[in-house]
N, C-alpha and C positions, 0 to 999 in steps of 0.2 A: 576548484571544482572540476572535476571530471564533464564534459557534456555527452551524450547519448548524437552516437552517428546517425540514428535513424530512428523514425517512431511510426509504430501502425494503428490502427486499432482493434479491439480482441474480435473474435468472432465467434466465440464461443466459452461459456463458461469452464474454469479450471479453478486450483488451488491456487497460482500463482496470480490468477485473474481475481480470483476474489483477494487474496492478498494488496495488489495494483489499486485494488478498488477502496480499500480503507485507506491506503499512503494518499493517494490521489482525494481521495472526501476530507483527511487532514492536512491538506494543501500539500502535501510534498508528492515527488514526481514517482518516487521509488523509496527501496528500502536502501539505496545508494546516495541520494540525496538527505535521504535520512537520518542517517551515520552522521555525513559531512556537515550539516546543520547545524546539529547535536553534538559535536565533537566528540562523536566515540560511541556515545549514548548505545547503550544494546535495546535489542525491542523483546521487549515483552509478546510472549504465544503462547495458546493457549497449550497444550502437550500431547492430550488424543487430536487434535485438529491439524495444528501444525498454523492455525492461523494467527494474524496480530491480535493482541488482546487490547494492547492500551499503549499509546501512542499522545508522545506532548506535542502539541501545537506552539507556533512559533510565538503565541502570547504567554508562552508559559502554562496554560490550560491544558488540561487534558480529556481526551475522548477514550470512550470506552467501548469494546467491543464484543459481541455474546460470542459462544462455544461455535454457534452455526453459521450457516451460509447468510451473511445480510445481502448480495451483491443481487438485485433480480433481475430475472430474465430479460426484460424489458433496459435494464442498465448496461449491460454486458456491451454493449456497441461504443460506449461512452469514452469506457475505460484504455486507455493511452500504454501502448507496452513498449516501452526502448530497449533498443540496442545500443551497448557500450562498443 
């Protein structure tokens, strides 16, 4: 596995942030970690959005994710963004 050089936190909401935010609520760090987990596994988006739709957790379960913004305002400080 790859490790991340650096990690900050968001400071403001984006796509990639709201993206960060569903990998990171389904335990994983990234959409990099995610691959690697998963062994390849591609992720599901939705296609007007660009965002994650559904995503399997490491029990094998799956989490599901709506068309729009779930990440809020009040969250957005939370969420962990790495650099490779």
């Amino acid at each position: 596995m790859s490790s991340p050089k650096s990690m900050s936190r968001a400071t403001g909401w984006s796509e990639e942030v709201e993206n960060l935010f569903r990998f990171q609520q389904a335990g994983y760090r990234d959409e990099v970690e995610y691959v690697q987990v998963k062994h390849g596994a591609s992720v599901d988006k939705w296609p007007e959005s660009g965002f994650v739709k559904k995503l399997q957790l490491r029990d094998n379960t799956f989490y599901y994710y709506n068309r729009r913004r779930e990440c809020p305002d009040e969250d957005v400080h939370k969420v962990k963004v790495y650099v490779y």
